[in-house]
C-alpha positions in Angstrom: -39.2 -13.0 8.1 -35.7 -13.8 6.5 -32.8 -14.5 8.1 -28.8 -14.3 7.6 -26.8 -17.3 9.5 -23.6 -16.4 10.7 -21.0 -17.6 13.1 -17.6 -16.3 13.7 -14.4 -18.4 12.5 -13.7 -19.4 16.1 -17.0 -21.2 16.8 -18.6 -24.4 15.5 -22.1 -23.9 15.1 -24.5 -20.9 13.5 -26.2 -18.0 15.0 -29.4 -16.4 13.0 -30.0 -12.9 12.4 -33.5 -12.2 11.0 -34.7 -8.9 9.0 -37.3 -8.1 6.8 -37.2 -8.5 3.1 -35.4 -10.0 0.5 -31.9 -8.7 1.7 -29.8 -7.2 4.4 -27.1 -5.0 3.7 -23.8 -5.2 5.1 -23.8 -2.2 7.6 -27.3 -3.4 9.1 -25.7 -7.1 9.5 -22.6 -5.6 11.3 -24.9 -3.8 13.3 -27.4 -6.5 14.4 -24.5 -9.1 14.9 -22.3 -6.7 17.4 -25.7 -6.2 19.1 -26.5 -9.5 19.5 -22.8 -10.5 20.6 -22.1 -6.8 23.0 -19.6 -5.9 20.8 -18.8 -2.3 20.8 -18.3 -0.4 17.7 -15.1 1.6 19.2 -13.3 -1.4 20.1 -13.6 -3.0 16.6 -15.2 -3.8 13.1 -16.3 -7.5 11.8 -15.1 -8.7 8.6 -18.1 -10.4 6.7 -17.7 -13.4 4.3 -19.6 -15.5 2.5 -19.5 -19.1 3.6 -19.7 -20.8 0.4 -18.2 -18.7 -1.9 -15.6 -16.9 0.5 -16.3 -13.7 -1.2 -15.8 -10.9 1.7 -18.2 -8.3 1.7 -16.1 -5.2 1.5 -18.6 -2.2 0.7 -21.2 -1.7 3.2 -23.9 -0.9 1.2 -23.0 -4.2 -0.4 -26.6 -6.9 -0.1 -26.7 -9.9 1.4 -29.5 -12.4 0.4 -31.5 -14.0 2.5 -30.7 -17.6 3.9 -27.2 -16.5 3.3 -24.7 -18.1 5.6 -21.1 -15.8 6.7 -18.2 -16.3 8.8 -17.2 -13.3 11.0 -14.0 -12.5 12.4 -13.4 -9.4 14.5 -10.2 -7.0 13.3 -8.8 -3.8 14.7 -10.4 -0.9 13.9 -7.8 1.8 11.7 -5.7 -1.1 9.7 -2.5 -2.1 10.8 -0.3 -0.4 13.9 2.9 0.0 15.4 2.7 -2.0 18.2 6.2 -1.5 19.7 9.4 -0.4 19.1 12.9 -2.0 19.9 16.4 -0.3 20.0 19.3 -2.4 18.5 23.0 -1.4 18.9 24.7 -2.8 16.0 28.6 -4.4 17.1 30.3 -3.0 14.3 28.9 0.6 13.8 28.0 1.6 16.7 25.0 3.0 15.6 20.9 2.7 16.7 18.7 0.9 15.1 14.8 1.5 15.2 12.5 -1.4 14.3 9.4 -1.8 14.1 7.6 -5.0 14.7 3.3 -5.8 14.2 0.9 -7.9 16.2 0.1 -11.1 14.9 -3.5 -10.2 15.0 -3.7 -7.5 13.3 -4.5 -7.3 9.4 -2.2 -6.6 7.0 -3.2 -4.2 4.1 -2.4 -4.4 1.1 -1.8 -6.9 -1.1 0.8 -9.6 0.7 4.2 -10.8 -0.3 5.6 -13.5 0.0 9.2 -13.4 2.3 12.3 -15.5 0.5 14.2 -17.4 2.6 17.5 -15.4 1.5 15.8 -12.1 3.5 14.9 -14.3 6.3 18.5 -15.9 6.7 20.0 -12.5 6.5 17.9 -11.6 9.5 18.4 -14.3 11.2 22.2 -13.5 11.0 22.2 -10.6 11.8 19.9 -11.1 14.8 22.3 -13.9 15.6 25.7 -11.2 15.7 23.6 -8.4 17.6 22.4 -11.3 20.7 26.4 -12.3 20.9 27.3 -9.0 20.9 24.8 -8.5 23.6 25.2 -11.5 25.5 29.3 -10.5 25.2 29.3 -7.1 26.6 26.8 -8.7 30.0 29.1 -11.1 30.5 32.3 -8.5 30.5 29.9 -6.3 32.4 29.8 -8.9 35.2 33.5 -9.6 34.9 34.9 -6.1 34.7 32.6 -4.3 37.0 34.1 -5.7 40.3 37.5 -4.5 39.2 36.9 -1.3 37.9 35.0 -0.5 41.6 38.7 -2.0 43.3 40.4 0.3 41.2 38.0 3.0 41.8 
């Protein structure tokens, strides 16, 4: 019997899935580790790397030698989502803004880029102007509203 050893990032210690021959292929491993852990394949997929090397193991027809060891870590099935969207009313224009913002757990595909500070300061302004704005019109909301019912 050989055997894979896996664990998944979150976890300290090893788990062993065993096969016979010289090899495992990546689909098989998938399969045996979501059995042994009741993971359903609906819900998500395992990313497989190699604990030494930190290859990841992309193609699953892709072989895995035995006595291997892998780190696991489950990720969304489909890529990346939407996962909600916010409406902004800009002070100056008047007009709606649709944004769209990402989970923090979910992968991003792709290759990644790296965010400047200038981009991020310019958000951060303008997120800065759109809260006062906000924050602005409550505040006359609260003050006006009792007169406008007197008048009324």
């Amino acid at each position: 019997m050989s055997c894979v050893h896996y664990k998944f990032s979150s976890k300290l210690n090893y788990d062993t899935v065993t096969f016979d021959g010289l090899h495992i292929s990546l689909s098989d491993l998938k399969r045996q580790i979501m059995g042994r852990e009741k993971l359903k394949a609906a819900d998500c997929d395992l990313q497989i790397t190699n604990a030494q090397t930190k290859e990841e193991y992309t193609d699953d027809s892709a072989l895995i030698p035995k006595n291997s060891s892998v780190i696991v870590r489950r990720i969304p099935i489909g890529g990346v989502k939407a996962t909600s969207k916010t409406y902004v009313m800009t002070p100056k224009s008047h007009k709606i803004l649709e944004t769209t913002f990402r989970s923090r757990s979910e992968p991003v595909s792709g290759t990644s880029k790296a965010i400047d500070d200038s981009s991020a300061s310019i958000s951060l302004a303008q997120l800065t102007k759109v809260y006062i704005y906000i924050y602005s019109c409550q505040i006359l909301k609260k003050c006006l509203l009792p007169i406008f019912k007197l008048i009324l």
